[in-house]
LUMMARGU-123039 format. One record per residue (C-alpha): residue in one letter; y, z, x. Coordinates in Angstrom, 2 decimals. Layout:
// residues N
> A/Y/Z/X
...
This chain:
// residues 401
> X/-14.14/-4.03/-3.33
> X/-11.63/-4.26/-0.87
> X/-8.53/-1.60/-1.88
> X/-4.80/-3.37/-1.56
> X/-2.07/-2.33/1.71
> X/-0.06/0.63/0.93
> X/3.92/-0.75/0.65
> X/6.25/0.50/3.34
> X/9.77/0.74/1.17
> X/12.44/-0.90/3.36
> X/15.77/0.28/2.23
> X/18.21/-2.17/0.28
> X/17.66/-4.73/-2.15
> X/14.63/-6.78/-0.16
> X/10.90/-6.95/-0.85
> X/8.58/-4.04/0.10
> X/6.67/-5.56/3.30
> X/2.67/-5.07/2.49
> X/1.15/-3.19/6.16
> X/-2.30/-1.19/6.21
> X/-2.12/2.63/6.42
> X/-1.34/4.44/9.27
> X/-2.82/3.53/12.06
> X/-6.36/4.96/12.61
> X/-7.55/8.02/14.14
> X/-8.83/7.57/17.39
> X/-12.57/6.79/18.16
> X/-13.10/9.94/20.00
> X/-10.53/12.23/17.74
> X/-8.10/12.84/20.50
> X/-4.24/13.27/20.06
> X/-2.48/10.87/22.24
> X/0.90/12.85/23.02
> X/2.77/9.80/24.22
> X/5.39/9.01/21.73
> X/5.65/12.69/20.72
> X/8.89/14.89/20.90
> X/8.82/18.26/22.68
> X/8.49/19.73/19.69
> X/6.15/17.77/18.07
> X/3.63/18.51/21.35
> X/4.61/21.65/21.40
> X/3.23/21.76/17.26
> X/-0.29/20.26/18.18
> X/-1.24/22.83/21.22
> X/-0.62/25.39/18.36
> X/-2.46/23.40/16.20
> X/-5.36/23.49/18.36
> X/-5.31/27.08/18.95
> X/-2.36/27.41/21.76
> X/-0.71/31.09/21.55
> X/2.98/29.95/20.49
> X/4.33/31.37/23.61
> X/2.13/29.72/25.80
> X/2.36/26.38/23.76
> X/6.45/26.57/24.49
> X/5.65/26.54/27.91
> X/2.92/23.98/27.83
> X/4.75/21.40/26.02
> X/8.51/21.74/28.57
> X/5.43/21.29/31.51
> X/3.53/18.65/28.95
> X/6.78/16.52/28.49
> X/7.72/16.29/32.27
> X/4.46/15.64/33.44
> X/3.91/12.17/30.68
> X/7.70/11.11/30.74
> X/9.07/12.07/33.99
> X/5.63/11.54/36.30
> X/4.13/9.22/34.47
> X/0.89/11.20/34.23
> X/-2.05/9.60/32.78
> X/-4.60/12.42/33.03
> X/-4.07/16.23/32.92
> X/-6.12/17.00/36.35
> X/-2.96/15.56/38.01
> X/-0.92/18.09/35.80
> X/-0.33/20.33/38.87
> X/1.61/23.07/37.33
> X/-1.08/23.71/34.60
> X/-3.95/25.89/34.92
> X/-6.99/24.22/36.11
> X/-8.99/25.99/33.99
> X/-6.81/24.60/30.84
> X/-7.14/20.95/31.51
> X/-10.48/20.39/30.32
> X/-8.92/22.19/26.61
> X/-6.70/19.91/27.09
> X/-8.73/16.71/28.12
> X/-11.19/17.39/25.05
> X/-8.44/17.38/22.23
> X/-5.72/15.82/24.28
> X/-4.83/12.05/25.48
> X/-1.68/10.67/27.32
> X/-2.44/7.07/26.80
> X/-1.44/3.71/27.31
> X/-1.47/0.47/25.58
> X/-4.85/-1.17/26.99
> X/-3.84/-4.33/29.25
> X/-6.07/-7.48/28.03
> X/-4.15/-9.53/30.24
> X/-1.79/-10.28/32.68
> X/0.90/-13.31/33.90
> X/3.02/-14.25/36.05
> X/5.72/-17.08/35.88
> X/6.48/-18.84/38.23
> X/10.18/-17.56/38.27
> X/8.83/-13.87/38.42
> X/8.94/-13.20/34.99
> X/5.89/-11.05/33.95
> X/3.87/-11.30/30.42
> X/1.53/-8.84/29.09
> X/-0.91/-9.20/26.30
> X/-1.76/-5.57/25.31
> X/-4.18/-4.17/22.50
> X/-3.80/-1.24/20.43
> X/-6.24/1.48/19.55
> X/-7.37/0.10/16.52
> X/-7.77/-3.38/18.20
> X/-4.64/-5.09/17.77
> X/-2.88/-7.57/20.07
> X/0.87/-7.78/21.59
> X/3.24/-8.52/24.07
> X/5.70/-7.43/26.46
> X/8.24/-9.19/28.83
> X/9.48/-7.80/31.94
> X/12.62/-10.29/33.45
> X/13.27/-9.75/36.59
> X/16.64/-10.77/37.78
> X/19.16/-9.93/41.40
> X/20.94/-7.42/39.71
> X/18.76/-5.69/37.13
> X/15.20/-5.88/35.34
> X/14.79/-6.17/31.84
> X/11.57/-5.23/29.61
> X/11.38/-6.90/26.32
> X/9.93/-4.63/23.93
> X/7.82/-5.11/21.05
> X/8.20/-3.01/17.64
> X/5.61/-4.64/15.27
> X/2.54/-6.39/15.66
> X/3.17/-10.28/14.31
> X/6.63/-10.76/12.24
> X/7.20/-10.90/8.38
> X/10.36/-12.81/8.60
> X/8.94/-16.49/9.10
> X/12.50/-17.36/11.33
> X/11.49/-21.41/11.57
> X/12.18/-21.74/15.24
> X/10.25/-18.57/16.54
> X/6.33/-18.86/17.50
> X/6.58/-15.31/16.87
> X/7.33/-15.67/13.38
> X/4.22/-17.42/12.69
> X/2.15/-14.90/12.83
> X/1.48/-12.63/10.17
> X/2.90/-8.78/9.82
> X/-0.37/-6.58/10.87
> X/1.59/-3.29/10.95
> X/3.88/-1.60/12.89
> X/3.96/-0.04/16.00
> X/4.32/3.70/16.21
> X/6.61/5.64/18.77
> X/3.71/5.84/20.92
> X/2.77/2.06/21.24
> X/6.57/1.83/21.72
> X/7.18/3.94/24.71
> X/3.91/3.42/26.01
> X/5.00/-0.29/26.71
> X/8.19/0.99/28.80
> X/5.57/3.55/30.56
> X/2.80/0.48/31.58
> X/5.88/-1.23/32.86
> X/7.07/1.74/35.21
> X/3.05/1.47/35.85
> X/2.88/-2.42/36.85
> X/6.25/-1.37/39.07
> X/5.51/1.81/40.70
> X/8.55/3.61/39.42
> X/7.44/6.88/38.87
> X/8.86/9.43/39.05
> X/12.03/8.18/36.59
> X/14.70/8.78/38.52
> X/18.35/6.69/37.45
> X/18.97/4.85/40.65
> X/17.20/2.30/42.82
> X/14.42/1.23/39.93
> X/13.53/-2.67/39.11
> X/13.20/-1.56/35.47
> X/17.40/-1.06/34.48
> X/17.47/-2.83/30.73
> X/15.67/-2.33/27.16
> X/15.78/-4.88/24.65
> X/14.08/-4.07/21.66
> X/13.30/-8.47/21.24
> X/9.76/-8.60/21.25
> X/7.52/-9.53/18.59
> X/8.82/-8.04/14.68
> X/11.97/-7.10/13.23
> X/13.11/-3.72/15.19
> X/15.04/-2.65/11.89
> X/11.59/-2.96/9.47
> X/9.81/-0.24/11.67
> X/12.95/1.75/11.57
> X/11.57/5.56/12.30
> X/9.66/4.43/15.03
> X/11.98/2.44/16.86
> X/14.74/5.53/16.84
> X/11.98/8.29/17.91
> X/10.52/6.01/20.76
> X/14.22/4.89/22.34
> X/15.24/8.88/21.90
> X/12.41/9.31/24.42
> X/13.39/6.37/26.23
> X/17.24/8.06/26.97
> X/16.53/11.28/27.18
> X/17.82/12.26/30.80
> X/14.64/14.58/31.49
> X/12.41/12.12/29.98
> X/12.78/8.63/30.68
> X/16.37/8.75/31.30
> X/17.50/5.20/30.67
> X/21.40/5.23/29.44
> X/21.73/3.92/25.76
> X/24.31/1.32/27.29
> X/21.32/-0.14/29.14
> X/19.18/-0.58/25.72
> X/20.04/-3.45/23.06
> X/18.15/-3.34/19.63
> X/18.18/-7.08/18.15
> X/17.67/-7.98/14.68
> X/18.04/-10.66/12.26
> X/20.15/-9.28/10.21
> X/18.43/-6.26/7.77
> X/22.15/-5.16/6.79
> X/21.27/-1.62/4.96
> X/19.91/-0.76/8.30
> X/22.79/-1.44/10.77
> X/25.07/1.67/9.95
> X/22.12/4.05/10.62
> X/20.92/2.03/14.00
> X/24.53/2.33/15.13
> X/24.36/6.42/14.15
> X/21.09/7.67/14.90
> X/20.24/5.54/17.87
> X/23.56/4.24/19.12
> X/22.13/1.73/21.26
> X/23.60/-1.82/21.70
> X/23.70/-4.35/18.90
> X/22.27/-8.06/19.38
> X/22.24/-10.04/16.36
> X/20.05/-13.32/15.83
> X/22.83/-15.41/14.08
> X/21.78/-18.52/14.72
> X/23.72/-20.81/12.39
> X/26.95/-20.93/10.41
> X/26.85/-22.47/7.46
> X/24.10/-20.65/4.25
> X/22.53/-24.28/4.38
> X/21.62/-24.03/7.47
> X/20.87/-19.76/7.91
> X/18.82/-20.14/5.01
> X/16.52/-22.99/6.50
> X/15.84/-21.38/9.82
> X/16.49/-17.89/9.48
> X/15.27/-16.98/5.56
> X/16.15/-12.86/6.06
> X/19.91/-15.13/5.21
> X/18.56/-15.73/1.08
> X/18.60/-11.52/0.82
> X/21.28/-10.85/3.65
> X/24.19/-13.75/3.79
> X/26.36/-14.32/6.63
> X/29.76/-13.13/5.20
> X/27.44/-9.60/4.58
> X/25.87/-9.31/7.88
> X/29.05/-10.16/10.14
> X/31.09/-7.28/7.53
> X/28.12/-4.72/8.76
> X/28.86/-5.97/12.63
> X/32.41/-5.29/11.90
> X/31.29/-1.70/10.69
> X/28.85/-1.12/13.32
> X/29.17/2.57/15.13
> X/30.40/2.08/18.63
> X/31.00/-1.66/18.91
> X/34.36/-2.54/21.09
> X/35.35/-4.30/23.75
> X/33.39/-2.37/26.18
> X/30.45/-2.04/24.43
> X/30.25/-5.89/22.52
> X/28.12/-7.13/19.84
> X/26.28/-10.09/21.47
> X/24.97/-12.75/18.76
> X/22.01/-14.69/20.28
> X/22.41/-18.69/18.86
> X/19.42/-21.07/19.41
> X/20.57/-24.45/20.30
> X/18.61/-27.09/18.01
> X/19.36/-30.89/18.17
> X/21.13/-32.30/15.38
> X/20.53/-28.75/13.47
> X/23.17/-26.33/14.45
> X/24.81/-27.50/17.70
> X/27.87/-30.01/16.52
> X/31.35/-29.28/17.52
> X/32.19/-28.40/13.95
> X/29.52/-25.82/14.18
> X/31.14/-24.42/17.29
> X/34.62/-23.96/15.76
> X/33.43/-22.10/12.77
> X/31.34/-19.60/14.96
> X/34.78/-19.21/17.04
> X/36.86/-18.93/13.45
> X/33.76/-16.63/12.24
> X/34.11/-14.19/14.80
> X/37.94/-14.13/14.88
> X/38.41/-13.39/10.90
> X/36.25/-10.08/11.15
> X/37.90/-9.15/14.71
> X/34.08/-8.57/16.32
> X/33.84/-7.66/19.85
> X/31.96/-10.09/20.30
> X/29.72/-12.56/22.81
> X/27.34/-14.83/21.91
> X/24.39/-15.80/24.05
> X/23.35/-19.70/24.17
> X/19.85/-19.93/24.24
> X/18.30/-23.49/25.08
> X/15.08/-23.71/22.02
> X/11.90/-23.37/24.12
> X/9.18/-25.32/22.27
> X/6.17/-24.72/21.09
> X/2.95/-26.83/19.82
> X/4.02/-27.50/15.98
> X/7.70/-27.12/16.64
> X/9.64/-28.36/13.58
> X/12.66/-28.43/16.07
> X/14.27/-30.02/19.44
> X/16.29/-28.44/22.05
> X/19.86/-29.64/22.19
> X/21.04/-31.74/25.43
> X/21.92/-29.79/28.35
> X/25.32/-32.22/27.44
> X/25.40/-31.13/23.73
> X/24.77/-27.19/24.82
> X/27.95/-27.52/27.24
> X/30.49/-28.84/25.27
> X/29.39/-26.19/22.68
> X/30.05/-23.40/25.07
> X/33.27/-24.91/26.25
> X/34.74/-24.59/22.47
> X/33.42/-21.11/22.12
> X/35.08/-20.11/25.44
> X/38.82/-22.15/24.80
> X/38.23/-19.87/21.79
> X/38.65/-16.72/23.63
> X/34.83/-15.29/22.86
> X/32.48/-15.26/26.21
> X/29.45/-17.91/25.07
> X/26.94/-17.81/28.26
> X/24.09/-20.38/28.30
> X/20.71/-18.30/28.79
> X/18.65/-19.79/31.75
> X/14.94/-19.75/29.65
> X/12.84/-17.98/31.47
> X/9.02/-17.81/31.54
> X/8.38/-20.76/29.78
> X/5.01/-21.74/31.72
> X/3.30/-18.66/30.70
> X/5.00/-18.96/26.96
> X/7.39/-15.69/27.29
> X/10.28/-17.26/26.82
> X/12.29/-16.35/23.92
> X/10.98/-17.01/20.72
> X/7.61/-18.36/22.35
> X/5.90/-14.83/22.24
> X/2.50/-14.89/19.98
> X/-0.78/-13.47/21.07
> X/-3.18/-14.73/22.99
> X/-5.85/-13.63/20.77
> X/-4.72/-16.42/17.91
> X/-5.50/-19.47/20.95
> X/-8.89/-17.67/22.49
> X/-12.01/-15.78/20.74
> X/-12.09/-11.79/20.38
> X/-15.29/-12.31/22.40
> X/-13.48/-14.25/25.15
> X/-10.68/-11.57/25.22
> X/-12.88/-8.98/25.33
> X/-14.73/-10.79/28.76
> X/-11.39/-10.85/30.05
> X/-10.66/-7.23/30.11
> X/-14.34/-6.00/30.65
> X/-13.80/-8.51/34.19
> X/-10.32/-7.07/34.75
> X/-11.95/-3.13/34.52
> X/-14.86/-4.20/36.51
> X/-12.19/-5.81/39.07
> X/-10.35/-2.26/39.11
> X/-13.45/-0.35/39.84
């Protein structure tokens, strides 16, 4: 008899999600410390027997070897006694997400299908650009909120990702670029957004402990003006993002009217426009400097009239945002219920925004031949066997030596 998913309580008035329990131990009963604070590493060497004195020490020499060298095994741990890194090694990991495969676009953007522990599959993004790189981060593995226009969404919810997963996927990045040690200048890697597969504010905890890591400036020292957490609008969450992450705010608005939110983005039934653009308003931080950017899809005949484009603009205006909004040209997918607008429609669109005072940018898409463009990101796994998959990263291994 199979026993039902624990619920993970979301706060507000919106249906518990159903996810399986935590994720698994590990096969071989090993701690991974990536994702862990200084404190919490400093907790499991005493756990496994550390003196508390020594443990302090351990876990300040711990922390700078995984999130300031990059370290992937303690013999590199130079500054540790080599007579403590088989202790270590035997209760101890500082782990990865495994890499079952990698692309290339043939614009330079970069696609990764990775697989957890426990066997699960997702992705990551890195977009390379002249002036900056930017790594598109996953927080859960598929998406519960069934947005029409996103391949992403699906794909069932399998669980979340923990703080671990999360950094880890910044870390294989630095990895794939050679930028280790962190350092703040002259790095490819410049720009977090937390856009990947899931809903950033459903896996709250996780998200906030893994981007602390991320901008802590003897960790991996990336400036929380350089990191942009997007969601689709889970309201009770905003305040909090804004307060106990403080990163930038990116909101998928999408439409204007209910009619039309309601269709193509359903999180709109629970959370209505009117109530998500008052918790922009509110949001911790937001001003001119530091904008709230709403991303808008461009679909044919859906959301992309000139009517539509006035009401963003008188939107915007009546709750004074700070506000841009990012045009993003719909990048299909097999079983699309939608078209992209004309590269005529998406113009003139852009044009009212702008003669409305409000910067409205038309994304280039990016990736699209290896399906990373935005809102094309679902796993590999769901278009090839397990058994296939696995081939693929037994050759890749065999390939590394």
């Amino acid at each position: 008899m199979q026993t039902a998913p624990n619920l993970m309580p979301i706060p507000g008035h919106v249906d518990p999600v159903p996810v399986p329990r935590a994720t698994p131990a590990r096969a071989d009963g090993k701690m991974d410390l990536v994702g862990l604070t200084r404190d919490q590493i400093r907790g499991a060497l005493e756990a496994a027997g550390m003196e508390p004195k020594q443990a302090k020490l351990r876990s300040k020499q711990l922390w700078h070897w995984i999130y300031n060298r990059g370290a992937t095994s303690f013999e590199t741990m130079t500054d540790i006694a080599k007579a403590q890194h088989p202790w270590l090694a035997e209760r101890f990991a500082v782990d990865r997400p495994a890499v079952v495969e990698a692309q290339v676009s043939s614009d330079g953007t970069r696609k990764w299908l990775l697989r957890s522990t426990d066997g699960h599959d997702f992705e990551m993004v890195f977009i390379p650009d002249a002036d900056r790189g930017t790594l598109c981060v996953s927080s859960q593995v598929g998406c519960t909120l069934n947005c029409r226009f996103c391949h992403t969404g699906t794909m069932k919810l399998v669980r979340n990702l923990t703080p671990g997963e999360i950094v880890g996927q910044v870390m294989l990045a630095r990895d794939s670029l050679g930028e280790w040690p962190s350092q703040p200048e002259g790095r490819m890697l410049t720009n977090i957004v937390m856009m990947g597969m899931g809903e950033p504010l459903y896996n709250f905890d996780a998200v906030r402990d893994a981007l602390r890591i991320v901008m802590d400036g003897d960790g991996l020292a990336l400036s929380k003006r350089r990191i942009t957490l997007s969601t689709s609008g889970v309201v009770p969450m905003m305040a909090r993002a804004g307060e106990e992450i403080g990163v930038n705010l990116a909101v998928s608005l999408h439409a204007v009217t209910k009619e039309v939110r309601d269709e193509i983005v359903p999180l709109n039934k629970k959370y209505g426009i009117e109530e998500l653009l008052a918790a922009c308003a509110a949001y911790p931080g937001a001003n001119n400097a530091r904008r709230i950017t709403f991303e808008y899809v461009m679909l044919k005949d859906k959301n992309d009239s000139d009517a539509d484009a006035h009401e963003l603009v008188r939107l915007i205006r009546k709750y004074k945002l700070p506000a841009k909004v990012n045009l993003i040209p719909f990048n299909p997918w097999e079983g699309a219920a939608y078209e992209c607008s004309t590269p005529e429609r998406i113009r003139a669109f852009s044009n009212i925004v702008f003669e409305g005072g409000i910067s409205a940018p038309v994304r280039t898409p990016r990736g699209r031949d290896i399906d990373a463009a935005c809102g094309q990101l679902k796993t590999s796994a769901e278009k090839r066997s397990r058994a296939e998959l696995d081939r693929l990263a037994e050759e890749k291994q065999a390939a590394l030596g």
